[in-house]
N, CA, C and O atoms as CSV, one atom per row, in Angstrom:
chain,resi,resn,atom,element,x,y,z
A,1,UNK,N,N,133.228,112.452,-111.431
A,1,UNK,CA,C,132.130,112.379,-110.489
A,1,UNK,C,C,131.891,110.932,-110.071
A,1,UNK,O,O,130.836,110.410,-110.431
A,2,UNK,N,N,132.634,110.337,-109.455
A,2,UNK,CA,C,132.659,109.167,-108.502
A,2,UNK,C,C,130.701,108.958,-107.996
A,2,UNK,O,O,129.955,109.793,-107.485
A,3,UNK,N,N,130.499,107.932,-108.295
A,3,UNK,CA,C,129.798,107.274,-107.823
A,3,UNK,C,C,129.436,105.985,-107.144
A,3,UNK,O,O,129.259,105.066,-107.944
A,4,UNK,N,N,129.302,105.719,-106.063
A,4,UNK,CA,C,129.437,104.270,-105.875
A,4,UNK,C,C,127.724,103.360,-104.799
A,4,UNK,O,O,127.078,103.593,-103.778
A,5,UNK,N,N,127.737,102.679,-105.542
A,5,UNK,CA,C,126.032,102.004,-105.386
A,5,UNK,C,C,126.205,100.220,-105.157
A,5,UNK,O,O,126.396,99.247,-105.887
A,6,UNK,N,N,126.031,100.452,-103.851
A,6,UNK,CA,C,126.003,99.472,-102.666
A,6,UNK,C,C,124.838,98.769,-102.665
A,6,UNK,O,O,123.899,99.423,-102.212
A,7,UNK,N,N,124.490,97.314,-103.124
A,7,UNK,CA,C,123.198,96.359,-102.702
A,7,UNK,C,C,123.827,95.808,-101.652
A,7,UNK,O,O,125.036,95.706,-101.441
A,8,UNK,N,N,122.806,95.422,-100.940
A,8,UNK,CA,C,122.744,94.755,-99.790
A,8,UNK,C,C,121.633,94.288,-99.104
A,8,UNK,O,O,120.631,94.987,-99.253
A,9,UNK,N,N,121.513,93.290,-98.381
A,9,UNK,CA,C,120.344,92.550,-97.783
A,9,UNK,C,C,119.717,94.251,-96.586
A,9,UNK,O,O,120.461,95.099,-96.093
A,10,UNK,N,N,118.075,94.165,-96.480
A,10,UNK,CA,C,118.142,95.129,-95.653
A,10,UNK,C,C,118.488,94.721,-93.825
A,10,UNK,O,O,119.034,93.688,-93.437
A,11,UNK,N,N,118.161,95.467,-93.252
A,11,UNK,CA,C,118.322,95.510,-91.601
A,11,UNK,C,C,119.777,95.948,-91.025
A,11,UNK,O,O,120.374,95.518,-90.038
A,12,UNK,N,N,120.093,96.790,-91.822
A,12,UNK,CA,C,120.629,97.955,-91.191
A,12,UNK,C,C,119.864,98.877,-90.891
A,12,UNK,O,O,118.910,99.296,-91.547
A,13,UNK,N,N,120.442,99.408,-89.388
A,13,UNK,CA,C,119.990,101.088,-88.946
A,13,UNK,C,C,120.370,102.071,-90.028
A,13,UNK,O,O,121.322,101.774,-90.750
A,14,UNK,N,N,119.934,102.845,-90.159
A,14,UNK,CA,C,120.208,104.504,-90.680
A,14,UNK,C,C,121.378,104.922,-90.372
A,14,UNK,O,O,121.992,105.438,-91.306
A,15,UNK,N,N,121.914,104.875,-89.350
A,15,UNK,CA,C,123.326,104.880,-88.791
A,15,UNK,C,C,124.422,103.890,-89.207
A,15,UNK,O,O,125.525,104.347,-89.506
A,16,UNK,N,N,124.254,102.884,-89.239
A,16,UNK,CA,C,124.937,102.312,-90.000
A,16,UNK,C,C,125.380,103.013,-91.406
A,16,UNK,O,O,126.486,103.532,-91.550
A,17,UNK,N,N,124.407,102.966,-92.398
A,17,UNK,CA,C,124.276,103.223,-93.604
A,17,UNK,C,C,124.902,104.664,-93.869
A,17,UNK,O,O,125.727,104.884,-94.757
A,18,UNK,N,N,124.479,105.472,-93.117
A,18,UNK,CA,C,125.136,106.574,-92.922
A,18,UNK,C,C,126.861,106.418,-93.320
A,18,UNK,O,O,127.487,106.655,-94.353
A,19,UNK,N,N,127.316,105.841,-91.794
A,19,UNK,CA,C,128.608,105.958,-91.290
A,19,UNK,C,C,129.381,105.050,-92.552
A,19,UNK,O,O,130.322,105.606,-93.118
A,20,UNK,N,N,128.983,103.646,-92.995
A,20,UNK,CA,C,129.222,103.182,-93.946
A,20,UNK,C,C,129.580,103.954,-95.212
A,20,UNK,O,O,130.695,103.788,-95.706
A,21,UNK,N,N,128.679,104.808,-95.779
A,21,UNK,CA,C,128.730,106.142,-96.823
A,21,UNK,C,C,129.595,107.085,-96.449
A,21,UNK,O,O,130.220,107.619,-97.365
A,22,UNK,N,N,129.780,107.397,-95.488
A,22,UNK,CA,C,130.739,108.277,-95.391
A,22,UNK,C,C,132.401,107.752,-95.368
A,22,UNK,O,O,133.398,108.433,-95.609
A,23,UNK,N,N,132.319,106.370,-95.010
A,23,UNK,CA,C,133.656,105.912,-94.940
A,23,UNK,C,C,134.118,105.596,-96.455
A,23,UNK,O,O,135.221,105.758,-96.978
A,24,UNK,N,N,133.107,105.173,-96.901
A,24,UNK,CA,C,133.454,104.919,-98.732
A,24,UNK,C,C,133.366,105.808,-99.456
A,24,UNK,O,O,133.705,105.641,-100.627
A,25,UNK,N,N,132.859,107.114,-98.996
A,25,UNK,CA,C,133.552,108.534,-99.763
A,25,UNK,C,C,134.551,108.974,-99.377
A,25,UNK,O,O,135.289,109.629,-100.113
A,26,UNK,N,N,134.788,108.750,-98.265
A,26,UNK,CA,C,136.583,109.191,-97.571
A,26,UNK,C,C,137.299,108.178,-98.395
A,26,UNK,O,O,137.911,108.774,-99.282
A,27,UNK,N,N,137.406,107.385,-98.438
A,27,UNK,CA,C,138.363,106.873,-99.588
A,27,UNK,C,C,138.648,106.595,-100.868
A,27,UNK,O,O,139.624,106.073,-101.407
A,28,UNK,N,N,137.006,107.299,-101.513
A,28,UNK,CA,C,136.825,107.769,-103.025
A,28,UNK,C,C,137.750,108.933,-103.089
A,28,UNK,O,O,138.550,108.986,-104.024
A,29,UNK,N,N,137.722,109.850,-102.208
A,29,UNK,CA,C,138.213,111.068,-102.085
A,29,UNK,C,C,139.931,111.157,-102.013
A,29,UNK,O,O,140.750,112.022,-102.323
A,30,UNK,N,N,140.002,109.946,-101.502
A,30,UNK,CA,C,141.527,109.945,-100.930
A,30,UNK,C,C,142.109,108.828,-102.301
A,30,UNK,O,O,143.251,109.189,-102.583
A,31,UNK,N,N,141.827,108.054,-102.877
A,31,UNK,CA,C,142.373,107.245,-104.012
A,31,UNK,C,C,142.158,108.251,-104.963
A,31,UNK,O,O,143.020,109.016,-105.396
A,32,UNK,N,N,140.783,108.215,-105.321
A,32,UNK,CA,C,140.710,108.753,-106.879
A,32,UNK,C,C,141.422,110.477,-107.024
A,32,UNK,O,O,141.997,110.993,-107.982
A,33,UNK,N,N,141.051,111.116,-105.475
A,33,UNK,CA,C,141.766,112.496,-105.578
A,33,UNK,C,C,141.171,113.454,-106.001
A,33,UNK,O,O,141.673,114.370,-106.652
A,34,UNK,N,N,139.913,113.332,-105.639
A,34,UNK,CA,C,138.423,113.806,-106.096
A,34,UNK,C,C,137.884,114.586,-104.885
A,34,UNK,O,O,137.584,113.853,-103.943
A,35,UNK,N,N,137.712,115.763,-104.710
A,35,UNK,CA,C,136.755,116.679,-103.811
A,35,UNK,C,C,135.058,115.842,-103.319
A,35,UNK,O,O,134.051,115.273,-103.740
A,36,UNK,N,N,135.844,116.384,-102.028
A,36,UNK,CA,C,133.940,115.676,-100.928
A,36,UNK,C,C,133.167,115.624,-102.604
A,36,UNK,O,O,132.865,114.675,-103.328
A,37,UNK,N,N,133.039,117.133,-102.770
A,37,UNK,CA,C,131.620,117.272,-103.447
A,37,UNK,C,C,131.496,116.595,-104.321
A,37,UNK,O,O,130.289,116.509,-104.547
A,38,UNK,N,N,132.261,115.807,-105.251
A,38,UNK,CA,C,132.234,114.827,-106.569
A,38,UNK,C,C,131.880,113.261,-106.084
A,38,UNK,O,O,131.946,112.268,-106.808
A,39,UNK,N,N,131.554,113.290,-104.910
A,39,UNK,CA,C,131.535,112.176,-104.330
A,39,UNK,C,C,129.997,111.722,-104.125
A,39,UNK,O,O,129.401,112.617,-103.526
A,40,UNK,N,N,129.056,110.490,-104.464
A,40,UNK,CA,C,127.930,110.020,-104.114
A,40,UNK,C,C,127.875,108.854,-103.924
A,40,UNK,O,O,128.501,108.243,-104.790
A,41,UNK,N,N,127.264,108.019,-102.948
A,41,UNK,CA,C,127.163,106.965,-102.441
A,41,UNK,C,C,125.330,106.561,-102.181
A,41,UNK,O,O,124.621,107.218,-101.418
A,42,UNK,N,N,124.873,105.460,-102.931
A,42,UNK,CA,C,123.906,105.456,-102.885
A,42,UNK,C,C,123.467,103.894,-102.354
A,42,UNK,O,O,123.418,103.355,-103.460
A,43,UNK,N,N,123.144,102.900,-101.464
A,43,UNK,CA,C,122.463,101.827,-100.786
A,43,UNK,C,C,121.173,101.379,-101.591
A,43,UNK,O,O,120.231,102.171,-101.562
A,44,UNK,N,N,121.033,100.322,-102.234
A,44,UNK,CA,C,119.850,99.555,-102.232
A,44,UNK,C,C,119.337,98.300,-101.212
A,44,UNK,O,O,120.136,97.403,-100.943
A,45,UNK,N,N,118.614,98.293,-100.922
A,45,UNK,CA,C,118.074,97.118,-99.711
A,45,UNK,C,C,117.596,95.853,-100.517
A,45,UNK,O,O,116.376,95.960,-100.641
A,46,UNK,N,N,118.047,94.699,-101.115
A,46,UNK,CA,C,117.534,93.720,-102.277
A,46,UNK,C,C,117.212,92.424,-100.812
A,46,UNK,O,O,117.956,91.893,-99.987
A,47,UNK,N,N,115.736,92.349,-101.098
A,47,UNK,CA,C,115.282,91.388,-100.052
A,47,UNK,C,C,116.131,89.225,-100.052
A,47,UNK,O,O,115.712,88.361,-100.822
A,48,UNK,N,N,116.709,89.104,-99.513
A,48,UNK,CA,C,117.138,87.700,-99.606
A,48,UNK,C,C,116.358,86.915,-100.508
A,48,UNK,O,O,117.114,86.347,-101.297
A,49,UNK,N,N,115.086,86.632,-100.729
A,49,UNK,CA,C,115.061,85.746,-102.105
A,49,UNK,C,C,115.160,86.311,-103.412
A,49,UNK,O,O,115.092,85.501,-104.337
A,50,UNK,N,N,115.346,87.858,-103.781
A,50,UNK,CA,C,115.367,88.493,-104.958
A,50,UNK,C,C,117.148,88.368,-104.913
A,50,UNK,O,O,117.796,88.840,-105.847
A,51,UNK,N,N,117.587,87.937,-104.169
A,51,UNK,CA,C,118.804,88.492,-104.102
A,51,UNK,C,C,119.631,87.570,-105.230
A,51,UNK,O,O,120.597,88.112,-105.767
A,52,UNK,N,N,119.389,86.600,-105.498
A,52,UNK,CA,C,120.012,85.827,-106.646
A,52,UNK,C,C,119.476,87.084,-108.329
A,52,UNK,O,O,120.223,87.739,-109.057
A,53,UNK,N,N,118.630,87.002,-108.348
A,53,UNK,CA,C,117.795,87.763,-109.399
A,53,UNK,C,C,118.276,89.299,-109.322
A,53,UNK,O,O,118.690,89.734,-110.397
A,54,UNK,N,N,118.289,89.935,-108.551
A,54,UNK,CA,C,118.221,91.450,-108.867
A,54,UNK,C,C,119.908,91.426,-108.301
A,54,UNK,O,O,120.526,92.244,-108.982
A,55,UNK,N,N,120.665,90.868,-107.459
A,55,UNK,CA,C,122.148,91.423,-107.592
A,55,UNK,C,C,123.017,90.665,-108.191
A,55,UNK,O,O,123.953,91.270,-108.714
A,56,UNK,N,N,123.005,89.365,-108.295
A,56,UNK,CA,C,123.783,88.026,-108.902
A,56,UNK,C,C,123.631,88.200,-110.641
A,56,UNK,O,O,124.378,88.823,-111.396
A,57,UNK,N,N,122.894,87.733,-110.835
A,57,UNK,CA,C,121.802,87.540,-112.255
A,57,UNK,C,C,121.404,89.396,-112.914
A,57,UNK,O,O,121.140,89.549,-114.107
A,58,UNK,N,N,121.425,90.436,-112.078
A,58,UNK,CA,C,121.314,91.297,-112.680
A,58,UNK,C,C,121.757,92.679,-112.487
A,58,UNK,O,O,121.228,93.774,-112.679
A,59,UNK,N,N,123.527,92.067,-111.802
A,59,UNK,CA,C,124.003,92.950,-112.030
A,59,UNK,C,C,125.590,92.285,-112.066
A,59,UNK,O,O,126.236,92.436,-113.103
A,60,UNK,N,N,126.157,91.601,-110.996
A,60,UNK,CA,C,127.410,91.076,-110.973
A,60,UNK,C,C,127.370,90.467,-112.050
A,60,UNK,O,O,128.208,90.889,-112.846
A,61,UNK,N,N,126.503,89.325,-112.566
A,61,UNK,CA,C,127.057,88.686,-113.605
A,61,UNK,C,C,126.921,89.476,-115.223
A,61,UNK,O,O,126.940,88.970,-116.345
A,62,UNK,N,N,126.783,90.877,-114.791
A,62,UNK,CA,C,126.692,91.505,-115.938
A,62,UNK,C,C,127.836,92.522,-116.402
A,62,UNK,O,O,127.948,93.262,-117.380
A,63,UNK,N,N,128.909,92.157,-114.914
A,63,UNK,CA,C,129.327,93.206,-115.060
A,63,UNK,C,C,130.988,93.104,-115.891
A,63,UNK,O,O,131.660,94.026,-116.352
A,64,UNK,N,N,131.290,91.577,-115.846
A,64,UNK,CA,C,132.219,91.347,-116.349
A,64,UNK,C,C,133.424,91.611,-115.670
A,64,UNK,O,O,133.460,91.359,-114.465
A,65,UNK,N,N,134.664,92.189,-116.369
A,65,UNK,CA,C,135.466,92.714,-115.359
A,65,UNK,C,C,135.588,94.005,-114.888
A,65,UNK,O,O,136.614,94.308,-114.280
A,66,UNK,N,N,134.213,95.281,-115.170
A,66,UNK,CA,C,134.068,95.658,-114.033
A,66,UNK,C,C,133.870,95.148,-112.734
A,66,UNK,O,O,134.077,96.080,-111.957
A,67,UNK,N,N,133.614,94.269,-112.207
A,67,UNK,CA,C,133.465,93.501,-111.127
A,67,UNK,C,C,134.795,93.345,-110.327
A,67,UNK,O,O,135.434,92.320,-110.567
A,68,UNK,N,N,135.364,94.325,-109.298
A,68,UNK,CA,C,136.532,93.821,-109.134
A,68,UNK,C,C,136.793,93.164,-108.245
A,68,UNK,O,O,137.894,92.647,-108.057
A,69,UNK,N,N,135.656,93.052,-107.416
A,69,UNK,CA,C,136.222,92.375,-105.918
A,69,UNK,C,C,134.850,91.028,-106.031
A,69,UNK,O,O,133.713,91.439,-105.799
A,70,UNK,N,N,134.984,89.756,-106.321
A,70,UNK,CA,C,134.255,88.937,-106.372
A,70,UNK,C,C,134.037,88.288,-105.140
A,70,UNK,O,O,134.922,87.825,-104.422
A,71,UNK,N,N,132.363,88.265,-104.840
A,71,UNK,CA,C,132.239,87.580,-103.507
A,71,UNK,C,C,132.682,86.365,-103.013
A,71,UNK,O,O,133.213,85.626,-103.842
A,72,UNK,N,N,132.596,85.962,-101.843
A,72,UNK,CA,C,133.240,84.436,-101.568
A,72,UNK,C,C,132.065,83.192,-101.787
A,72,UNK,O,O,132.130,82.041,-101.356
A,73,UNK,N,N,130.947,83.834,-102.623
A,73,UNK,CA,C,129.931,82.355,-102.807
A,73,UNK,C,C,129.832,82.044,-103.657
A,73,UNK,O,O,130.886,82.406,-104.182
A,74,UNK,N,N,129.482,81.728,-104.117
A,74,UNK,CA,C,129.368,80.564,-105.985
A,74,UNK,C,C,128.074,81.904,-106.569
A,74,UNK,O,O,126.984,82.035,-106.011
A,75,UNK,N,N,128.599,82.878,-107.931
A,75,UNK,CA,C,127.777,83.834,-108.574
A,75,UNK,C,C,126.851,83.587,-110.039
A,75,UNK,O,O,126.059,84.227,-110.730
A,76,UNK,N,N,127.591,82.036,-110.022
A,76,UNK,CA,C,126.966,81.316,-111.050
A,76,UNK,C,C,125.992,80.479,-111.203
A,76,UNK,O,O,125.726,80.040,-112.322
């Protein structure tokens, strides 16, 4: 049961977020080989000054090498 949980700054449309979710379950579906239905995709909106604190500090740098794709800014 694939799950995958997206932070991000807010001011995206609904549409966006949408179409975004659906493209990252089409390819949960297509790598892992997993049915639509095992598939969930869930968006948090983390406001720009929490954003060191609630995604940096409390979650990437927690995640070790689950972390597989590291951003291009300094997480330290």
């Amino acid at each position: 049961m694939p799950h995958v949980s997206i932070r991000a700054y807010p001011g995206r449309t609904e549409e966006q977020k949408q179409a975004l979710a659906k493209a990252i379950a089409e390819d949960v579906i297509k790598y892992f080989e997993v049915p639509e239905a095992a598939v969930s995709v869930s968006i948090k909106e983390i406001a720009p000054e929490d954003w060191k604190e609630e995604a940096v500090d409390g979650e990437m740098l927690t995640e070790g090498t689950r972390l597989l794709k590291t951003p291009g800014y300094d997480i330290d």
